[in-house]
C-alpha angles and dihedrals in degrees: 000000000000104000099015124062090061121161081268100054098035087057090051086057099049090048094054087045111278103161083205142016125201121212119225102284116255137229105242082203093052089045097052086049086056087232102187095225091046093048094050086055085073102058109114140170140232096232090055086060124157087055125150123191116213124209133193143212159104118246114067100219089058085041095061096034085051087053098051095050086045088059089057089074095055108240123177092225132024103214127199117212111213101147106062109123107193114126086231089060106020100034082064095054106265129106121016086352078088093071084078095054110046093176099047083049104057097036083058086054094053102040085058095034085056081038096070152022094232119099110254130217135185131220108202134165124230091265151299103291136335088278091061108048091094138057125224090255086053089257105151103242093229094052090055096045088049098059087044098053078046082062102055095061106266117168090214143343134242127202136191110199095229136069119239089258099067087047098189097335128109123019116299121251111248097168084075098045081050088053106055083046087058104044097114091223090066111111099157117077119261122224119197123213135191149061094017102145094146149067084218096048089046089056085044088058101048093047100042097042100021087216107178088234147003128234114199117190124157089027097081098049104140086350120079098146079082096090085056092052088044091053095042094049088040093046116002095249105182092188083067100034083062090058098050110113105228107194140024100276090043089060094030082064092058088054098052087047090048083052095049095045086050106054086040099054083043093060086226139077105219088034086051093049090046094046088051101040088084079069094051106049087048098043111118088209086078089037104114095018100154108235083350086136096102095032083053087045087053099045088055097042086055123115108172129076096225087046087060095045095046086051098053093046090048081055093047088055093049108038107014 
């Protein structure tokens, strides 16, 4: 979630019911370097709370130093990121390039779990690739890295239905992320991730594979008012339901406030509209626009605060 779950958005999502926020994750080299815009990744707030920041690497000893300056801020959680997939993080043998080397990985896990006080968690994917999801005895891999990651003394453990290999293409699996729930020898909760769009799927995935929580990431995009339509539709929660912008001009005023928090919390106007057009373009607001392909260009070419606005009124004139 690099460039997305900011202080701005992540209040919007709390607002809007979010039980927990993650912060970008952060380099622990890059941490350990006190690199300025590293270290400000790692501002949060009390109203934010519960917030866990998540770091990410590939040697143990800058893992557990990370860790220990990560504590400093105070987080409720310490996450570990072994499931991005990207080449420039997993092709170094971080993130999900763990997956490839079980032992590296968990002594990574225990050397920051023995570093800090914080409860740890992991975020992990099924495997590496198809060939891997299964061991030689037929032990799905992810069942089995889920006991030992158990072992090390995780709070709590995180899993993305795909391997590194599919990235973001094809369903996720959520058959493996059910198995390792119900492995008996499971005694840490088990939070499913992907492919959750909808208030309906939300409700599919607690009742088929009975996880202990849902994370939900490219899915708000542009769209946090989507934790409040999940609980209302889960438990009837009439304080959300409230919340829940209903038309057009209703969610096309988020946006504008994500715009203004961000900028705010950015310190610049044209750093704060960059940092929030990844929202846009994803927004399902804008999604079935008829001929809405030059007015979308437009919206993401502009720098100026009143140019956006003026945009997404114009969209609001015309499609609303």
């Amino acid at each position: 979630m690099e460039d997305v779950t900011d202080p701005a958005f992540r209040m919007l999502c709390k607002r809007f019911g979010a039980d927990r926020v993650y912060t970008e994750f952060v380099n622990a080299d890059a941490l350990v370097r006190d690199v300025p815009s590293t270290m400000r990744k790692l501002r949060i707030r009390d109203e934010e709370r519960p917030v866990a920041i998540q770091i990410y690497g590939r040697d143990a000893a800058s893992m557990a130093d990370a860790a220990r300056i990560v504590e400093q801020a105070r987080p409720d959680i310490l996450d570990i990121n072994f499931g991005c997939p990207v080449k420039k993080v997993a092709g170094k043998g971080a993130g999900a390039g763990l997956l490839r080397d079980v032992p590296r990985m968990l002594e990574i896990t225990r050397a920051v779990v023995d570093a800090v006080k914080t409860p740890v968690t992991v975020k992990t994917r099924l495997g590496w690739d198809q060939q891997s999801l299964y061991l030689e005895d037929g032990t799905p891999f992810i069942v089995d890295l889920a006991e030992r990651l158990q072992d090390c003394g995780i709070t709590e453990l995180a899993i993305h239905g795909r391997t590194r290999a599919q990235m973001y293409r094809d369903e996720a699996d959520w058959t493996l992320i059910g198995a390792v729930k119900n492995n008996p020898r499971m005694r840490i909760p088990i939070i499913g991730n992907g492919d959750v769009t909808t208030p309906e799927r939300a409700k599919e995935c607690f009742d088929r594979y009975g996880v202990d929580a849902i994370m939900i990431g490219r899915a708000t995009f542009g769209c946090p008012w989507l934790f409040a339509e999940m609980k209302e539709y889960l438990s009837n929660q009439s304080n959300l339901s409230n919340l829940i912008p209903r038309t057009m001009a209703e969610k096309v005023a988020v946006l504008k406030e994500h715009v203004d928090a961000a900028i705010l919390w950015v310190g610049d106007e044209r750093k704060g509209i960059v940092h929030s057009r990844r929202h846009f373009a994803a927004s399902p607001v804008f999604k079935g626009l008829a001929d809405f392909r030059q007015t979308r260009i437009a919206l993401l070419r502009a720098e100026t605060r009143e140019e956006v606005f003026r945009i997404m009124d114009d969209i609001l004139d015309r499609w609303g």
